[in-house]
N, C-alpha and C positions, 0 to 999 in steps of 0.2 A: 284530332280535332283541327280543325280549320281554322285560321288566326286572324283576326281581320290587318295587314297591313298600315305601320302608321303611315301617318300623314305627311309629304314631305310641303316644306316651304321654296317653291323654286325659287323665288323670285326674292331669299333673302339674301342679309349683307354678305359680304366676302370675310367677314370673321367669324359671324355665326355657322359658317358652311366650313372654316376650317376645324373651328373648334369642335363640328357634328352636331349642334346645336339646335333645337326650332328655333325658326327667327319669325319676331312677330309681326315683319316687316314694317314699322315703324318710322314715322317722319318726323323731325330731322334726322332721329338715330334710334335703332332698336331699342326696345328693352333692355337684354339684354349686355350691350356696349354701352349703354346711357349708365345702369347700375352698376358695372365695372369698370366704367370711367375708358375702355377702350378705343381708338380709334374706328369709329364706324366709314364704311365705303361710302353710306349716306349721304352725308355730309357733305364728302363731293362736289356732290349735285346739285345743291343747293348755291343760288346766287349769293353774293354777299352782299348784304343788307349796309345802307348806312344808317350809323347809330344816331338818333333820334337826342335830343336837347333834354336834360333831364332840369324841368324846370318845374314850379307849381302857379300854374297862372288865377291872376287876382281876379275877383268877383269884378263884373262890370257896376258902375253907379248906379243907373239903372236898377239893377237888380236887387244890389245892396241897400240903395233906399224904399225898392217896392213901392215906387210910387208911379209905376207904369205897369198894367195888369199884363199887356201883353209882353213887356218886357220881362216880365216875372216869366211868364207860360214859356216865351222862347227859353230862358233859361234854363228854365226844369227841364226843356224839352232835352237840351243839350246836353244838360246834367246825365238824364237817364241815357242821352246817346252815347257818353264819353265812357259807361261802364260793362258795358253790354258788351258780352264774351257770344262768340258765333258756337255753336254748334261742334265738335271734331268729326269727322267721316268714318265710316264704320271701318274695321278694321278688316284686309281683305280675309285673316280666318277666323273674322267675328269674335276675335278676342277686344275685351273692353279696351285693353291700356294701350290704346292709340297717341302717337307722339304728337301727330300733324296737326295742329290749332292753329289758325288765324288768328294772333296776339293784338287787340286794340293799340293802338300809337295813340290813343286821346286819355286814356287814365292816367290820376295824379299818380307821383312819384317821390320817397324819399330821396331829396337830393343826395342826401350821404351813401348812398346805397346805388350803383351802376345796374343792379338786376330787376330794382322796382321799376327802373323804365323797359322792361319788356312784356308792359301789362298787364303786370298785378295789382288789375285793380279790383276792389272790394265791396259789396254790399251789403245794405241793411240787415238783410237775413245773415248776412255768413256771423255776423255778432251771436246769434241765435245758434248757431253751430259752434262756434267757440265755446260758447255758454255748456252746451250740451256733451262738448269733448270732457269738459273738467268734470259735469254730475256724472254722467253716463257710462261713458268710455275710461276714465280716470276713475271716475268713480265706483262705478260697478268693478272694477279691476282691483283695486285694495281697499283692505280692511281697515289701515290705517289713514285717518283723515289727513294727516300731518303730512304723511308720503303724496298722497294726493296732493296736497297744497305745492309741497316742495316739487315736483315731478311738472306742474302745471308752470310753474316759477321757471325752471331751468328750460323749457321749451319754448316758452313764452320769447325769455330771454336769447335763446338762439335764433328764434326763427325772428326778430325783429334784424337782425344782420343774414340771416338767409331766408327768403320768402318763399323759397323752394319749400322749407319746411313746413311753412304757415301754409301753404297750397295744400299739402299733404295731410296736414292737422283737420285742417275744415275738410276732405272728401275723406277720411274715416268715418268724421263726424256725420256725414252725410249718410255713409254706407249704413250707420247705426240708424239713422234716423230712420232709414227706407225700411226698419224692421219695428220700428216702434210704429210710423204713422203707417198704416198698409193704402189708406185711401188715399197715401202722397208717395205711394211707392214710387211711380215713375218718375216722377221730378226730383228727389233726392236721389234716384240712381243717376240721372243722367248728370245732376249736379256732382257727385261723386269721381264720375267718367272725368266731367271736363276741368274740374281742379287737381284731379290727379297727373291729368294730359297736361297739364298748363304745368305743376310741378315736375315734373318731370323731364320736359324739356326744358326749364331752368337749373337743372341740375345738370344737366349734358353741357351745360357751357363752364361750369365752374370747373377750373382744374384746380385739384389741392397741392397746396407746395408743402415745403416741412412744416408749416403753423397746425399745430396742431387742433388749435381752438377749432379752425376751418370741420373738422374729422368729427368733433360732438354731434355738430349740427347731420352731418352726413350717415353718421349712423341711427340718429335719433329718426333721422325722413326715412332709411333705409328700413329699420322697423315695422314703422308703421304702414310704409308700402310694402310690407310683405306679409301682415295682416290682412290688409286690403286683397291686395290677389289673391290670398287663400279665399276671404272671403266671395269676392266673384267667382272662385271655381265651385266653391263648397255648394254655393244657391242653383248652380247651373243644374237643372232638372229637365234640358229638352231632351237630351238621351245619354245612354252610359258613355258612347264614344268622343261626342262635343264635350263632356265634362273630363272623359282623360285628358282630352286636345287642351283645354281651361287648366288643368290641374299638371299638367307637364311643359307648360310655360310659366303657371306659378310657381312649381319649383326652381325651375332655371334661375328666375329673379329672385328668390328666396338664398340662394347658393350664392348671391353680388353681396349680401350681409358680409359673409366671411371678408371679401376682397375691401368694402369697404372699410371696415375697422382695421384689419390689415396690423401692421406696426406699431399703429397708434391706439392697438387694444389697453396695452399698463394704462393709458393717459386717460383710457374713457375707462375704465375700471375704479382709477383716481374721481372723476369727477362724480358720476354715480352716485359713491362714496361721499364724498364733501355733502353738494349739490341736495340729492335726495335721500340721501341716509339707506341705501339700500347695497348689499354688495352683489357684485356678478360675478361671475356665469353663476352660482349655486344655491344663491337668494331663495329662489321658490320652487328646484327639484334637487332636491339634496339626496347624494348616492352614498345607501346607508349599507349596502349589500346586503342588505334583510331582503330573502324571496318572498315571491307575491306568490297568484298562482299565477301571472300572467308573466314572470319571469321563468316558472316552469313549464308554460305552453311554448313560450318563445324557445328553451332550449329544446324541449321534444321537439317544434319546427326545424331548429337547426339540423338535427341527428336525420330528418327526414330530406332536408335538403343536400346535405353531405351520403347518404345513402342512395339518392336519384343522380348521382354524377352529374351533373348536367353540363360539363366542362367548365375549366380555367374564369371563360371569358363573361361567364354567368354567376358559378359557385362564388367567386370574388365580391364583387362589386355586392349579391346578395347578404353574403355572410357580414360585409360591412355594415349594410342599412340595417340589419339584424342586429348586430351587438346596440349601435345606435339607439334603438327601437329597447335593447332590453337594458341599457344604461338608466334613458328618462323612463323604466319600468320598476324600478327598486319602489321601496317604503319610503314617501317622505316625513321628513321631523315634525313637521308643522301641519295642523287640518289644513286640509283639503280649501283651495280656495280656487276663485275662478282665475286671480294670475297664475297659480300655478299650472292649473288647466290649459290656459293660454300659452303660455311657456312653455310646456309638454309639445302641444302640436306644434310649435312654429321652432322650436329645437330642433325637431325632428327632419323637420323640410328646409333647415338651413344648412345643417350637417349634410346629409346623404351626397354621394359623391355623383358628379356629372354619369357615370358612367351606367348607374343604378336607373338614372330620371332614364335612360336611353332605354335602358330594356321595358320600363315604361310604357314609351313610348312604341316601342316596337312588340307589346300586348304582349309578354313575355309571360308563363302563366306562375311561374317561380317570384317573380316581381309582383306579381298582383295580388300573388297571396300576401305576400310582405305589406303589399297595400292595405290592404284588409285587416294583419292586426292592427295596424296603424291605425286605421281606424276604430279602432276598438277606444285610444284615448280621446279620438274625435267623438266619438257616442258616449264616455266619460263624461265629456264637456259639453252633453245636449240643451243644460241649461243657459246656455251661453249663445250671447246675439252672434258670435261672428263665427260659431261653429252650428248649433242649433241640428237638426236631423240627420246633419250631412251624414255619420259616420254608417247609422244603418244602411243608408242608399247605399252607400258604396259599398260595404259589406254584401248586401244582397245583391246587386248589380253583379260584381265581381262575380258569385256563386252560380247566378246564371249566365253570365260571358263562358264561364270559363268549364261547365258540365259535370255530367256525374265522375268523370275520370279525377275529378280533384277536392271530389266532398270531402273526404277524409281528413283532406289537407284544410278545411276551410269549417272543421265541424262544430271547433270550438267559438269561432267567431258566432257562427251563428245559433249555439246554445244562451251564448248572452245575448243576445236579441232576444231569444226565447224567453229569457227570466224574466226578462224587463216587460215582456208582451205580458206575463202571468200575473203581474201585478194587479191588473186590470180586473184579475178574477180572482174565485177565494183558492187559494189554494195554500197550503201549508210552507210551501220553499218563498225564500225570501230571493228577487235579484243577485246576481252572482255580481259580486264586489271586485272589480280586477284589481285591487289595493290592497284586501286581504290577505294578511298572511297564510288563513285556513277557512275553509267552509264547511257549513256543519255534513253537507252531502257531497265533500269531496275527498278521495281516493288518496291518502296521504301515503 
């Protein structure tokens, strides 16, 4: 069968290209190097800017007594001029998280804070997105009110000394929103886009020293932008190839989690703990080594991929996303909730190693299948705003990318498609549970 070729990035940075990287070719600085803090080539290129007066200038008299209407109207006018964000330019391989924003020089600025004068400024509505991170996104996430409270407190709290973070907060909250309101879909995506962009390039300026406080704030934005990208690849439905291209740059920025927690993982482990009363990494996928069936499917897949040889530079990197894959696939302690859910997919795409996302990327069909149980936890989590259909697409896309020479390899994924389809009808078999220990029509 005939493979389609991935995509190459000519025109990315000189680290992305050393590393074998997509680069999203991003301005000031790629994805990429912005989420691992690297030195980008970018950068370069870029004039140096002088830094701007971080001042907060007073209301005119005028204005503040309201006793001149036109003086009032100029002022509102300037008001709405001073906060108005442009637009970011599309990205040249139409990947959303575009770096290059035109940053306002007229919005107010915490004096104490040197990052709020590069234009973070704020509107009426993003209160309403805030609002909406804690019911919604916080909220729809845990069971416990109290975790919610504390989780909203501790971010709250960071992102008032990193804005990077608060950027990052509101364009989740955005991305959620574009699933609640459909008839404002496009406006809270694009709002999404350019609070992400705006965050993002404020994080490429910060370097972290040993303070560790610095490192909470950086994993907490790191997080949530890699919910985010997953979420922009997961919605992508112009075709299966644009969503591999979408879903092999969000893994790449998925894989900068690791780098940013980095050293200072004990310390955020610590605050977690104090802070929101939750512990990590094992909180909400606890490895009970009790088999599912879907930890029996993963090992039949193994014994089929160690029997296709497929060499060194393949068997590897797969067998790794594999164990991965049947780690967050055990029984966990706790019901079933949508964090854990959460947690399941985005475990998965932080872990997997650079060298996996490549065969990926290079439509490898041993990879794809891998892709496809994987999404098996992603169609686990269909009730879920930032996963939602995604897992069947891929699942079926993959099966016809990749043809009859690899149904076998791909049968079980889509038997649970199948169950879930039967519901719909009378039939006696109930959905096939990949969390089950046993099925009452399975082959024990």
């Amino acid at each position: 069968m005939r493979r389609r070729s991935a995509k190459k990035s000519r025109h990315g940075c000189r680290e992305c290209k050393r590393r074998h990287v997509k680069c999203d070719e991003g301005r000031p600085a790629c994805a990429n190097c912005a989420i691992r803090h690297s030195q980008c080539s970018f950068t370069s290129l870029l004039p140096i800017p002088s830094r701007p007066a971080v001042t907060i200038p007073s209301p005119s008299p005028s204005v503040a007594s309201g006793s001149s209407s036109s003086s009032s109207s100029s002022g509102s006018s300037q008001s709405d001029e001073s906060v108005q964000t442009h637009p970011s330019p599309p990205c040249s391989d139409g990947y959303a998280l575009q770096l290059a924003t035109p940053l306002s020089d007229h919005g107010l600025a915490f004096a104490s804070n040197p990052l709020m004068s590069m234009g973070s400024t704020f509107k009426i509505h993003h209160l309403e997105l805030l609002h909406n991170f804690r019911t919604s996104v916080l909220g729809g996430s845990f069971v416990d009110g109290g975790i919610v409270d504390n989780f909203m407190d501790m971010t709250v709290r960071e992102a008032v000394q990193a804005p990077y973070l608060m950027d990052q907060v509101l364009a989740l909250s955005a991305a959620n929103m574009s699933t609640k309101r459909p008839h404002q879909r496009q406006f809270y995506q694009e709002e999404a886009t350019q609070l992400q962009t705006r965050g993002v390039s404020l994080f490429a300026t910060v370097h972290f020293s040993d303070d560790s406080d610095d490192d909470l704030a950086g994993f907490v934005f790191s997080t949530f932008l890699a919910q985010q990208v997953l979420f922009d690849a997961f919605t992508t439905r112009l075709d299966f190839p644009t969503f591999l291209d979408k879903f092999v740059c969000a893994l790449h920025i998925c894989g900068g989690v690791r780098v940013v927690c980095g050293r200072s993982w004990p310390f955020i482990i610590a605050q977690y703990r104090q802070q929101v009363g939750i512990n990590l990494p094992g909180e909400y996928v606890v490895h009970t080594g009790a088999e599912t069936i879907l930890t029996k499917k993963l090992a039949h897949l193994e014994t089929l991929l160690e029997n296709a040889k497929p060499g060194v530079a393949v068997l590897g990197p797969c067998k790794t996303a594999l164990g991965f894959l049947r780690d967050l696939s055990y029984v966990r302690v706790q019901p079933k909730t949508m964090m854990s859910q959460t947690t399941r997919v985005i475990q998965w795409a932080v872990l997997v190693p650079a060298d996996f996302i490549k065969l990926i990327e290079q439509r490898r069909p041993e990879a794809l299948v891998i892709t496809a149980y994987y999404a098996l936890l992603i169609h686990d989590s269909r009730d879920n705003w930032l996963t939602g259909d995604a897992g069947a697409f891929i699942i079926r896309s993959i099966t016809r990318f990749l043809g009859k020479y690899w149904i076998d390899w791909l049968a079980w994924p889509n038997e649970v498609l199948d169950s879930a389809d039967r519901t719909n009808i009378d039939t006696p078999f109930s959905p096939i549970d990949i969390g089950m220990t046993y099925r009452i029509d399975e082959i024990q």
